[in-house]
N, C-alpha and C positions, 0 to 999 in steps of 0.2 A: 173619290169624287174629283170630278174636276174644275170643281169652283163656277164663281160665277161667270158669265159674257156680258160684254158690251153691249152698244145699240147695235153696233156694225156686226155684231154674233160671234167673234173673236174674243178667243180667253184670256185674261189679262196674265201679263208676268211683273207678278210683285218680286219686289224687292223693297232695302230699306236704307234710308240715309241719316246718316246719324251726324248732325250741325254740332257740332263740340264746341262752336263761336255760344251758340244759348244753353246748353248743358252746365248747371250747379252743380251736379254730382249727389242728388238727395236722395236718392237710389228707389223712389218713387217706382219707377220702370221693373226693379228688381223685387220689389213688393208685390206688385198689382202681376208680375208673372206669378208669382210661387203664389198668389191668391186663388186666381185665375183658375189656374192649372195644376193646380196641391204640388207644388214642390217638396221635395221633404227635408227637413230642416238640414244645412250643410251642403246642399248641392243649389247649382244655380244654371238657369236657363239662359239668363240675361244678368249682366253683374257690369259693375262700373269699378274702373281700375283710380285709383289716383296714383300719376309720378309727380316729383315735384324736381325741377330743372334749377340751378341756379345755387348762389352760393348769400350764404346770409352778408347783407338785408336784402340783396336782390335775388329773392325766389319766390318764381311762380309757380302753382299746383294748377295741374292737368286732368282734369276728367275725360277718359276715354268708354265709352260705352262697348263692350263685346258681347258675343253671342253668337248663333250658327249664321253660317251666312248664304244657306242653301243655295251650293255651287252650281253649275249646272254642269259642270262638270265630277259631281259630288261623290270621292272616292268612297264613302260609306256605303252608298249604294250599291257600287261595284263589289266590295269585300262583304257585303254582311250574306250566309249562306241561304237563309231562310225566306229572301225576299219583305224582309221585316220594313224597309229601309225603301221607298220610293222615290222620287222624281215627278211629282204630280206635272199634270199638261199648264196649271196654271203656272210653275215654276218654281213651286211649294217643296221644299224633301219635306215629307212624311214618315213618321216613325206607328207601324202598327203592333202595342203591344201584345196582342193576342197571336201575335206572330212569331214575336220575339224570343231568341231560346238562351238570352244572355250569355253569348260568348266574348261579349267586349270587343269583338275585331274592328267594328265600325268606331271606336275612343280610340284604340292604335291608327285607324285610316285618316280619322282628321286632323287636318294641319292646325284646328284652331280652339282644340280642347274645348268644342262644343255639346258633347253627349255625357251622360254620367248612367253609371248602374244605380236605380233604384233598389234598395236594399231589400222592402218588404214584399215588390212585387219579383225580382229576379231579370227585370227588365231593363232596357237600355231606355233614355229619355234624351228629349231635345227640343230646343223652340220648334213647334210646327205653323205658326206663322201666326196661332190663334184659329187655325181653319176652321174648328166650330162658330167661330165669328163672322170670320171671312166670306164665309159660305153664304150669310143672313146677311152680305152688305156693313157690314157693323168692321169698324177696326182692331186689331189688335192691344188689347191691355193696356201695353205699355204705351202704345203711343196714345191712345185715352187719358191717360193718366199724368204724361208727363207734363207738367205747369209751364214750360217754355217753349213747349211745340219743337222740343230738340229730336223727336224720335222723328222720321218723317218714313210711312209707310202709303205705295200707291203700284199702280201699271206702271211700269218703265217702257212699255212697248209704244205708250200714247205719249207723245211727244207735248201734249197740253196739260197734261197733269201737273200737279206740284211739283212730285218727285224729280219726273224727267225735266223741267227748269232748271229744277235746283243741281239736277247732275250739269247740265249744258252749259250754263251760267255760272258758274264755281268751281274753281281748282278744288278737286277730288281724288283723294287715294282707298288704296283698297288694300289689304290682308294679304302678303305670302302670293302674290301672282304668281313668281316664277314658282310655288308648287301645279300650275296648270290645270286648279279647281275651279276656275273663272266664278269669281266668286260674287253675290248681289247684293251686297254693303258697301257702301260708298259712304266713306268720312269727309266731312269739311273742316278744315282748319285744326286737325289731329294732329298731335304730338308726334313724329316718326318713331322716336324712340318709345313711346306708349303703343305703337301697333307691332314695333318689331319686337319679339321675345328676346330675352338675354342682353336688351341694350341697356337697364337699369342696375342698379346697386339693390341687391335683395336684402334687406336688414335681416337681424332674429325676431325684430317685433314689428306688428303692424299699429298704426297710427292709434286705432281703436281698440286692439284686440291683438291676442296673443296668434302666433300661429301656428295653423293646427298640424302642419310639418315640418321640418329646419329648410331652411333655405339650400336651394341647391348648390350643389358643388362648381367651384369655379376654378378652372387648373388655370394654371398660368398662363399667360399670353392670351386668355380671353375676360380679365380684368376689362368692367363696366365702368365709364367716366363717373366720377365719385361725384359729380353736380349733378349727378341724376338716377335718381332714387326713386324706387316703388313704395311708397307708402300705406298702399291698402289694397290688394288684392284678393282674389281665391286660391287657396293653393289645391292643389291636384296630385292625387295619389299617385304612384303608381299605377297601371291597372292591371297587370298581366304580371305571377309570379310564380312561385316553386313549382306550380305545374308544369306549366310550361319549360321551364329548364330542365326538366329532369326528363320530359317528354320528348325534348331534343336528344338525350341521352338514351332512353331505353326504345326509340324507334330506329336507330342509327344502331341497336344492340342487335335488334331485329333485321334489319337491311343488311347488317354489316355478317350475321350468321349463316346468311345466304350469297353475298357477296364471294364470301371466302367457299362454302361448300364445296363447289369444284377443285377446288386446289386438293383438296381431301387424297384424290386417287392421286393427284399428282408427288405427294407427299410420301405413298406409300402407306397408306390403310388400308387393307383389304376390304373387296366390297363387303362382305358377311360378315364384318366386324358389326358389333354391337353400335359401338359409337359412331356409325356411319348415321345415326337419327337422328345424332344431339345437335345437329346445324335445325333442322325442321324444329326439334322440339322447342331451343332456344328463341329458333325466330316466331313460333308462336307465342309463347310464354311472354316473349316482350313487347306483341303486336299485342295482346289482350290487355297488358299491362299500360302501354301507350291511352287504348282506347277506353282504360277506366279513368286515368288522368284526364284524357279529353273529357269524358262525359261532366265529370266529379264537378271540373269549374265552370263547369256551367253554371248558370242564373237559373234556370229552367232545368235540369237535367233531365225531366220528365218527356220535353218536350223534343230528345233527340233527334228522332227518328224523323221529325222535320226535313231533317238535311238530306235526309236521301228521300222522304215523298213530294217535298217540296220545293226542291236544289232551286238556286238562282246559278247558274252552269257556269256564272262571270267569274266567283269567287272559288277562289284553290284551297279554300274550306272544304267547297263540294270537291273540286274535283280530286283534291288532297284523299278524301274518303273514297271514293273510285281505286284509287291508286292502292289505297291500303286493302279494299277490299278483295281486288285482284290479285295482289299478291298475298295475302291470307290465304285465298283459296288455289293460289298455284302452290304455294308451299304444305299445306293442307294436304291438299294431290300428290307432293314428293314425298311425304310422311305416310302416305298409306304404301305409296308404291312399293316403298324401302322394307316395311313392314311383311310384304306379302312377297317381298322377294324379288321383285322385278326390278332387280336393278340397272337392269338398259333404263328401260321406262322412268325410273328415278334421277338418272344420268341426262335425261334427255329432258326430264321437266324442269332442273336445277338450271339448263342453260336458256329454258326458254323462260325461265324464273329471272333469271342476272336482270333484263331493263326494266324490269318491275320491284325489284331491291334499288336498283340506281333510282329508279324515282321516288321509290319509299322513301328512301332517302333525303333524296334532293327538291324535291316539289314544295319543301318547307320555306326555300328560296323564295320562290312564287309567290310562295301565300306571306311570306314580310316584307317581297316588293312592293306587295299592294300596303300596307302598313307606311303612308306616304306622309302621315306627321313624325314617324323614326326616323331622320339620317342615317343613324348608325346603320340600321336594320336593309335598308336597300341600298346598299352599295356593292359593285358588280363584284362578282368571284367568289359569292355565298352558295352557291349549289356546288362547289369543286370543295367547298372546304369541307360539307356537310359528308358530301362521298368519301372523300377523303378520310374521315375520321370514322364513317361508317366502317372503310377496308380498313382502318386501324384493328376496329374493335373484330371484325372477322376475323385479320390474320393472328390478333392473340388467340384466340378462342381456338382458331385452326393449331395453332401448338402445342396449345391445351392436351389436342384429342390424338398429336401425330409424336410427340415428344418420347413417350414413353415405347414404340415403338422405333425411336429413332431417325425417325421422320419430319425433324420438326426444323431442320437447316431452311427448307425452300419458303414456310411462309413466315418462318422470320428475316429473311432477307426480302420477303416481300412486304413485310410490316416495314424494316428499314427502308424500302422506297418507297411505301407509302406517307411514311415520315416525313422524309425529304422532301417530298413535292409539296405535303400539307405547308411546311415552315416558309416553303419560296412563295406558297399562294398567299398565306398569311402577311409577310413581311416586301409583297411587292409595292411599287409605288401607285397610291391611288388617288384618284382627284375627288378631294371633300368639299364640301359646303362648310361654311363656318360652324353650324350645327352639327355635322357629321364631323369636323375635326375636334371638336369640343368633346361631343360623346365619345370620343377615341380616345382622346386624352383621360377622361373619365374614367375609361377602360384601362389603360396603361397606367397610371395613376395607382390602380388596387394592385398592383402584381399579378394579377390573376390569370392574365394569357404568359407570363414566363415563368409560372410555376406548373399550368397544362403544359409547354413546352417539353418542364425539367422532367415531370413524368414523364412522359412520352419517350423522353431521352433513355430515362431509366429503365422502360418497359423493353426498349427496341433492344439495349446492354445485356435483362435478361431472357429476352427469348433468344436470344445469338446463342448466348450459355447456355439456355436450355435443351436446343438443338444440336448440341456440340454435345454434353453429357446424356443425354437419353435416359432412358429408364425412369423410375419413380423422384429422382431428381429434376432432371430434366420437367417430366409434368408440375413437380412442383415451385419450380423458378417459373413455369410458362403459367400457372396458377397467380403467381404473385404479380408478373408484367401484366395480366388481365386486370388484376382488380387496382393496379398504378395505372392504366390506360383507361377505364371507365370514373376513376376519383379525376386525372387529370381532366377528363373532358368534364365533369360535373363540377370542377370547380371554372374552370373558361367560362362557360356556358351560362350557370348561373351570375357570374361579372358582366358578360355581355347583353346577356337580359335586361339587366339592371342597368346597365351604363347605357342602353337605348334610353331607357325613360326618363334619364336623370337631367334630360335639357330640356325645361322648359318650355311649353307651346302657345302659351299664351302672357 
């Protein structure tokens, strides 16, 4: 729906200004939402932060009101696959649960940790503005409810309104601009360090209540002034976990078994060997395996099949599934061919297969640029790394099948250049945001990207060796550099997961 019009027949664009000058902090706003709109106990729509600035006797506590701040430029909408996730014409994001197939991507897209999974329905939730309200003329909840008239909700397009005064009239800040959400919350006389994430001291306890995670991790050199302290917030889970990391792993098992295919003849395997299938069979076997992980953490999983009846064609959710589907069904096709003997015909699908492995691969890139409240996660030279480790895992695999044969010299000196390049992309110089240096640090901090390294090192040592002895040695040195190049990438991977989520968004 598109809301109500004016006298002039123009749809109004709400937005909301939140006076922190008349704000108690009596979390009224936060009641009368989760009334409103059944919250369910632990998650919050609208929540009031208190920092307290200042050093005894002189400190002041700050109430800061947060919540979505339906951007119009609102990356939710762009990454969520299902079209679940609107942009109403009155300037409303919208969340339609009936739509919704709970993949959490739109909690990774927003910069301001305003969506949560509801647990019992499987779905994603968020302020929607009260539209069932809105619709009937009537206001939103919270701003009904609030005793100071601190919430201020109206048209920002009509210049005579409250709102649009109060923005014209009053030095006003906003949320994370430079994430380019252009965002429709406007604070008056807010605390900077209350809107910016990571500018306070996170205690173990909050003012009233215990909290319900530890405080996030703070590596050195991004030490929060000790006179300013968060007092009582929400804290925020993770939301994306072992699926997902392992899923970077056995889709890069799959890309990476097709990547390397060709090398096969080039290795010396005869084409009528047996094991000229085990590239096909592996990269099905880990493309099915990817796409039970996918489904599994779903909220919805019932309601998959969304994504490809329903695609919103913005998000590399869908077109990520395109990608995997096509290459399922080219390698599909080189698996029969190989079968039935025709192997020109197999020889010639495998290379029209290679840019559909590279994207298998790499289109993962894509789909965590859009992920625009991670730092970590978008930052450029993630599709070179992701290929990269894909041909890692092919060229072991390829040793695997050429070793014993005695074939197995060319793609382990091709695993060792793919090595090299991996370490130079990994360890180039990149320009961070404070958030994306933080979560680096996060990441370098657990040892976890130089322990993927020290495998890798040790994988590339034995398939050299493996290739050099040949025979049932040989396969079983290039057996053991496999299974140290697929623990090496599963242990990076699941660090890097983790160490995107570990800086705080709000």
């Amino acid at each position: 729906m598109e809301g109500r019009r004016d006298a002039a027949g123009a749809v109004p664009q709400y937005g909301f200004v939140i006076d922190q000058r008349k704000c108690i902090g009596c979390h009224a706003c936060t009641v009368a939402c989760k009334a409103e709109n059944e919250v369910p106990v632990g998650k919050f729509r609208t929540w009031v932060k208190y920092v307290e600035k200042g050093t005894f006797p002189s400190v002041k506590r700050h109430f800061t009101v947060l919540r979505c701040n339906h951007c119009d430029a609102a990356p939710c909408v762009t990454i969520c696959p299902v079209n679940a996730l609107s942009k109403r014409p009155d300037a409303i994001v919208d969340l339609d649960r009936d739509q919704c197939i709970g993949c959490r991507a739109c909690m990774q897209a927003c910069p301001y940790d305003a969506l949560y999974l509801n647990e019992e329905t499987g779905t994603a939730e968020k302020c929607h503005y009260c539209a069932h309200r809105t619709e009937r003329g009537l206001e939103p909840a919270c701003v009904v409810v609030c005793p100071e008239q601190a919430i201020v909700a109206g048209d920002v397009a009509d210049p005579e309104t409250p709102i649009s005064r109060l923005i014209a009239e009053q030095p006003v800040a906003q949320r994370k601009l430079e994430k380019g959400t252009r965002p429709r919350v406007w604070y008056v006389d807010a605390l900077p360090e209350a809107l910016r994430p990571n500018s306070s001291t996170e205690p173990p306890q909050y003012l009233w209540s215990d909290r319900r995670h530890q405080p996030p991790p703070v590596p050195p050199g991004f030490e929060p002034p000790p006179d300013v302290v968060a007092t009582l917030d929400v804290d925020h889970a993770p939301v994306w976990g072992w699926h997902i990391w392992a899923y970077l792993v056995t889709k890069n098992l799959a890309a990476g078994a097709m990547l390397a295919a060709p090398v096969l003849a080039a290795a010396g395997l005869p084409a009528g060997s047996d094991l000229q299938h085990v590239p096909e069979a592996v990269g099905l076997a880990f493309l099915g395996i990817t796409l039970f992980l996918l489904v599994h953490d779903l909220g919805r999983p019932e309601r998959f099949l969304k994504l490809l009846l329903q695609p919103n064609t913005r998000s590399w959710l869908v077109k990520g599934a395109w990608v995997l589907t096509a290459f399922g069904l080219l390698t599909t096709a080189s698996l029969v061919a190989g079968l039935l003997d025709e192997h020109a015909l197999m020889r010639t699908l495998r290379m029209v297969n290679l840019p559909f492995a590279v994207l298998a691969s790499g289109y993962t890139a894509w789909l965590f640029g859009q992920c625009r409240g991670r730092d970590l996660w978008i930052e450029r030279g993630l599709f070179a790394k992701l290929v990269l480790r894909a041909a890692c895992l092919g060229l072991a695999l390829a040793v695997v099948l050429t070793a014993g044969a005695g074939g197995g010299l060319v793609p382990a000196a091709g695993f060792a250049a793919a090595f090299g390049l991996l370490f130079v992309v990994e360890h180039r110089r990149v320009e961070r945001t404070r958030d994306g240096a933080r979560a680096h640090a996060i990441l370098e901090a657990t040892g976890k990207p130089r322990q993927g390294e020290l495998l890798h090192l040790v994988a590339a040592a034995l398939l050299l060796a493996a290739g050099a002895a040949g025979g049932a040695v040989g396969t079983g040195l290039a057996l053991a550099a496999l299974a140290a190049t697929i623990l090496g990438q599963l242990v990076h991977e699941k660090a890097w997961v983790e160490a995107g989520q570990a800086v705080p968004l709000s």
